[in-house]
N, C-alpha and C positions, 0 to 999 in steps of 0.2 A: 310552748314557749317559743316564739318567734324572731325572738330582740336580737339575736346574734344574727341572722340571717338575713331581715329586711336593717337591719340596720347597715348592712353592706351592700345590699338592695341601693340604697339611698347616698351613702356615701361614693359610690360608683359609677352610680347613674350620674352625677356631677363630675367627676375627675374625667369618666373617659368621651363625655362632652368637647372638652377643651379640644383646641388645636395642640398638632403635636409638634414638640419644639423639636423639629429637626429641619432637615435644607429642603426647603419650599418647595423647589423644582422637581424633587424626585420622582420617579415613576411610580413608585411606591403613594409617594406621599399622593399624588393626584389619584390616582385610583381609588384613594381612603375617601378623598375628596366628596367624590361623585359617588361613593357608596359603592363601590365593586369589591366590598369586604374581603372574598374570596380568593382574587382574582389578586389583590394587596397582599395575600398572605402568603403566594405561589413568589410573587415577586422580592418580595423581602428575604423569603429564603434562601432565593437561588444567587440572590446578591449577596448573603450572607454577611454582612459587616453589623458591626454595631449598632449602627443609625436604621440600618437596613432593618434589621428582625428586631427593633423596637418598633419599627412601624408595623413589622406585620404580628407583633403582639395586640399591637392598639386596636388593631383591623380586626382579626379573629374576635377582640374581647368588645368590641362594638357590636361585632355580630352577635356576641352571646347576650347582651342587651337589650337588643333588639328582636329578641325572640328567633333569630334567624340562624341557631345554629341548632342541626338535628340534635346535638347531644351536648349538651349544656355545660353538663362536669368537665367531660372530656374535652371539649372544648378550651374548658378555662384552665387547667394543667396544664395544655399545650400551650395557651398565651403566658403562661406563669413560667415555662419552660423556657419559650423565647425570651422574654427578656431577660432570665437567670445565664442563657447565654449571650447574649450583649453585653452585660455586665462583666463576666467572663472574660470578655471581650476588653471592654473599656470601663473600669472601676465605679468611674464618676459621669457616665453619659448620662445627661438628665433626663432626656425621653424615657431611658432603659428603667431609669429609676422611678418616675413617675408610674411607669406600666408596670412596674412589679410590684406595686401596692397597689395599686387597680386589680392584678390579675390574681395575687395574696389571697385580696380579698373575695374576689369571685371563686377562688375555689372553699374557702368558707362560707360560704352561702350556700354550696351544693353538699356542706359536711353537715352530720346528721346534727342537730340542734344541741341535745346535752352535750356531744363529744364539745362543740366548737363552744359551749359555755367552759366545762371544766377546762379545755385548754387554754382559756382564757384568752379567747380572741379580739373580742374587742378590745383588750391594753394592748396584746401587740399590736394590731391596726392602728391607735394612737400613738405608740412609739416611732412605726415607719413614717407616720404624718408627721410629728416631729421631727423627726430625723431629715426629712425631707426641706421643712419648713427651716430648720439651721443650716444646710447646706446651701440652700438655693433663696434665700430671704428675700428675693426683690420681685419672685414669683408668685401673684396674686393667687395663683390658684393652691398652694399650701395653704392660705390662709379659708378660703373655700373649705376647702377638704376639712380641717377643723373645727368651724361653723357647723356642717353637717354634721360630724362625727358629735358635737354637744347636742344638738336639736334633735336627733336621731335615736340616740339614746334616752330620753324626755317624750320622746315620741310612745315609745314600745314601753317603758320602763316608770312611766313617768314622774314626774317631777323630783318627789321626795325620793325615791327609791333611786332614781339614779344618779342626783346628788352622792347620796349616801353610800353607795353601789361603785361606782364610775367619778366620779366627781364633775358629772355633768348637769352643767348650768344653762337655762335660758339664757339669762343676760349674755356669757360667755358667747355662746354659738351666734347670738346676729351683731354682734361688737366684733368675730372673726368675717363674717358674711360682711359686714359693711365696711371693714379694713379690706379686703378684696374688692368690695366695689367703689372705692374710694379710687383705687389704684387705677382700674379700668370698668368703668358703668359704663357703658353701652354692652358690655357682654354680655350675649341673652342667653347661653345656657348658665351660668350662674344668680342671673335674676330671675329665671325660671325654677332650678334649682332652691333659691332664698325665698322665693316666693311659694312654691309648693311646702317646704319645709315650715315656715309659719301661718299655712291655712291646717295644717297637721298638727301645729300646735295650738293653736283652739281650742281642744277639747283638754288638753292637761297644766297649759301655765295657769298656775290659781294666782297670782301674784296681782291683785288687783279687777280680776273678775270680768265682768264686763266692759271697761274699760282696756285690759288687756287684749280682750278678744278681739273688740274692736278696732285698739291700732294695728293688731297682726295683718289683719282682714286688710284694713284700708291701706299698708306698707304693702302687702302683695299685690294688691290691684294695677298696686304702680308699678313694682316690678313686672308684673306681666306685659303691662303696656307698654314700656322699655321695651322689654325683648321683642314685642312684635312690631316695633316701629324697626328693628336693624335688622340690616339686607341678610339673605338668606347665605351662611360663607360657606356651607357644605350641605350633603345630605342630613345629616344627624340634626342639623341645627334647622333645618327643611323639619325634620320629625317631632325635635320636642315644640318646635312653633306650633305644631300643631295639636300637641298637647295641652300646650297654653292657653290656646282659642277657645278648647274647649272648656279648658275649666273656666275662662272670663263669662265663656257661656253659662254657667251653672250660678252664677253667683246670688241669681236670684232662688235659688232651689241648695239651701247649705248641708241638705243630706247625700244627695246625689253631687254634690263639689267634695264632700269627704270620704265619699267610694270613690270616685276614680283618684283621688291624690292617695289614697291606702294603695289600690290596684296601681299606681306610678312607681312607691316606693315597693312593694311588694314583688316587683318586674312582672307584671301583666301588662296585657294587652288596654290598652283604653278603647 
């Protein structure tokens, strides 16, 4: 049983995407920039404020992402950490908030599978997106993060069962997905993001058949191409561009486009 794990896989790979809403200039924050994950996590610390160790939760849990952190668990308890102290810190800092349900979430994805079914993880991870999405409403990326969280679940679970299960809907998750990009379309890690996520669902909305499949297909094609027309604003967004490329590459070959979008959401290497 996989559903709890890559379905955090997937809703994570989107959130810790985004830019981090904090003050631009930081030293922190440019270090995240240019991908010196590390190097962002030393400084966030030693700066210690709010703003400061939400960045370098962001930092460390990008690393854990990107395959680049020795120890994956450990890792994502210490970014779960930091932000639990910024919050500590300042109640309602959104970055803080944002990265404690990014970091939540990656450390259920390193918990063993039944435990994080019986604890019922994926409703709390829907509750914090909630929770999130009421506080900060003018924040396109809540609505992201909910998109995912419906598609995601249909993904692993599918269709009928996680209706029934979850009360996740196709319709719901690209009606979230396209309320986000409504707000801001040019953002290419959430049209990468929307676009991975409905080439994955191909294989489970039955809702019209071939017909279905087809618009998912052709609505991704375009999201990808979006993302790779906009300027490159960081390393990470440098990286899933190139995620992107690839799968646009594949589209002629639709079994090898639905292993590497598994091995994307799954957090493998492509």
């Amino acid at each position: 049983m996989r559903l709890v794990n890559s379905f955090f896989a997937m809703v994570l790979t989107g959130v810790l995407s985004f830019s981090a809403i904090a003050q631009p200039y930081s030293e922190t924050h440019k270090l995240i920039q240019s991908g010196s994950y590390s190097a962002a996590v030393k400084s966030g610390q030693a700066l210690n404020t709010a703003n400061s160790l939400s960045l370098a939760s962001e930092a460390l849990a990008r690393k854990v992402m990107l395959g680049e952190a020795e120890n994956p668990k450990a890792s994502a308890v210490m970014a779960r950490n930091l932000a639990g102290k910024a919050l500590d810190m300042e109640p309602n800092h959104q970055n803080a908030r944002l990265q404690f349900v990014v970091t939540d979430g990656f450390v259920a994805r390193y918990t063993n599978d039944v435990t994080a079914w019986f604890k019922k993880l994926p409703q709390k991870s829907l509750e914090l997106i909630q929770s999130y999405r009421n506080d900060f409403p003018d924040d396109p990326k809540g609505d992201a993060l909910m998109g995912a969280w419906h598609l995601e679940i249909i993904r692993k679970a599918g269709e009928e069962s996680a209706e029934r299960w979850f009360g996740a809907r196709a319709d719901y998750g690209k009606a979230f997905f396209e309320k986000s990009l409504h707000q801001d379309p040019a953002d290419p890690i959430v049209n990468i993001n929307y676009a991975f996520a409905l080439i994955a669902l191909v294989e489970e909305e039955k809702d019209g058949e071939g017909q279905a499949k087809s618009q998912n297909l052709r609505r991704a094609r375009t999201l990808i191409e979006t993302a790779l027309n906009a300027p490159p604003s960081d390393d990470l967004t440098k990286k899933m561009q190139i995620k992107a490329a690839k799968a646009l590459g594949l589209y002629e070959s639709p079994e090898e486009l639905t292993i590497l979008v598994d091995a994307f959401f799954e957090g493998n290497e492509l």
